[in-house]
VMD Tcl script that draws the C-alpha trace (Angstrom):
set ca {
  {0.00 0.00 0.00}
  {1.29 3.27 -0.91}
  {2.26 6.05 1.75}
  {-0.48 8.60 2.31}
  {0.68 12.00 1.66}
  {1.61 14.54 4.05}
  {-0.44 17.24 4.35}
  {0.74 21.12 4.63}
  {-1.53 24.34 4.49}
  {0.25 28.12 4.34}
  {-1.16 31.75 4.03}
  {-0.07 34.31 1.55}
  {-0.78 38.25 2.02}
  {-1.43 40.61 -1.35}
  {-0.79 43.83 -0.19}
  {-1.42 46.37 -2.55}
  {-0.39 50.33 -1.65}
  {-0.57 53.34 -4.34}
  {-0.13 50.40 -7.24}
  {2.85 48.96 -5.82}
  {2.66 44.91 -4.61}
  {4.72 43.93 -1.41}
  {7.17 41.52 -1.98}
  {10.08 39.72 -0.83}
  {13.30 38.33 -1.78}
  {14.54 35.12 -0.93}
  {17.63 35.15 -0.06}
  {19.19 31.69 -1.31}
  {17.14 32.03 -4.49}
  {16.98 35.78 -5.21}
  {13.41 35.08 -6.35}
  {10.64 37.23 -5.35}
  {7.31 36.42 -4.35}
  {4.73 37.63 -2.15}
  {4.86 36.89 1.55}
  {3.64 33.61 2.81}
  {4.27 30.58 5.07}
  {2.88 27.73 6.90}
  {0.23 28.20 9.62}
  {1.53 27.12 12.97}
  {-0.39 24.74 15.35}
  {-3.12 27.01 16.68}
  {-3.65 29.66 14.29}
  {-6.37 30.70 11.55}
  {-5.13 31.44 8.09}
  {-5.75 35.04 8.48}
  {-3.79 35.19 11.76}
  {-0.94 33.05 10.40}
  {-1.06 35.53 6.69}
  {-0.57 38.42 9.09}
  {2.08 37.06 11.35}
  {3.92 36.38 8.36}
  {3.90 39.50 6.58}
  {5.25 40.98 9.78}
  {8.31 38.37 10.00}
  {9.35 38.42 6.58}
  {9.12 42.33 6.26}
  {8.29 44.14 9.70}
  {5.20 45.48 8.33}
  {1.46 45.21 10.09}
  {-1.29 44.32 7.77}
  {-4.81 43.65 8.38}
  {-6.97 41.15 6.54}
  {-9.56 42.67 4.35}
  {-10.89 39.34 2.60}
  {-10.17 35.79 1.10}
  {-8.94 35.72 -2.29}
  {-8.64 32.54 -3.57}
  {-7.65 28.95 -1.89}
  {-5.28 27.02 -4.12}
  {-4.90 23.46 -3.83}
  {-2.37 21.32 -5.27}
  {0.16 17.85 -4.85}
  {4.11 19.20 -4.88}
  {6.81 16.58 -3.78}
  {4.45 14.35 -2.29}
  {2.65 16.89 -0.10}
  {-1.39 18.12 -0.20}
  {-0.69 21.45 -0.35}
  {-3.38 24.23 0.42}
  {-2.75 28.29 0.00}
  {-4.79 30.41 1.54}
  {-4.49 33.86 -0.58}
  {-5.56 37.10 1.52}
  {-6.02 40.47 0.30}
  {-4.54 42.17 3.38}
  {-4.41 46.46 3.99}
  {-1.19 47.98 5.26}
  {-1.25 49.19 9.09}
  {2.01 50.67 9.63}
  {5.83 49.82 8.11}
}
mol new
graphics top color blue
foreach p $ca { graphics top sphere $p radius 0.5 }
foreach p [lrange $ca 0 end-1] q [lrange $ca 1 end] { graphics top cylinder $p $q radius 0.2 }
display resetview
């Protein structure tokens, strides 16, 4: 019988401000994409979008809505994206 496959779910923030997108760098890649990460034991999407944005740039966004969820099989894993169309607080 085959494995199952392991199961991860992440949140990503779109942050729009006066046309410009937030985004980071990676920095083994160099490749830039929007903020997002896994969502920690405990926490809603929205709160784990949010605590994101704030450790991979300092800034404080609120959630303003769901965008989209995205799910798809990479490397063996379920993988489900929660997209969030978040509005800058402060940074």
């Amino acid at each position: 019988m085959a494995d199952p496959r392991k199961i991860w779910h992440g949140a990503a923030a779109l942050v729009m401000q006066e046309h410009k997108l937030l985004m980071v760098k990676a920095k083994e890649s160099g490749k830039w994409s929007i903020p997002s990460g896994g969502i920690e034991k405990g926490e809603s999407p929205e709160q784990a979008c949010v605590r994101e944005v704030w450790e991979e740039t300092g800034c404080t966004v609120k959630v303003h809505g769901s965008i989209h969820t995205k799910k798809i099989v990479i490397k063996g894993y379920d993988v489900t994206t929660s997209y969030f169309h978040c509005k800058l607080v402060e940074g």
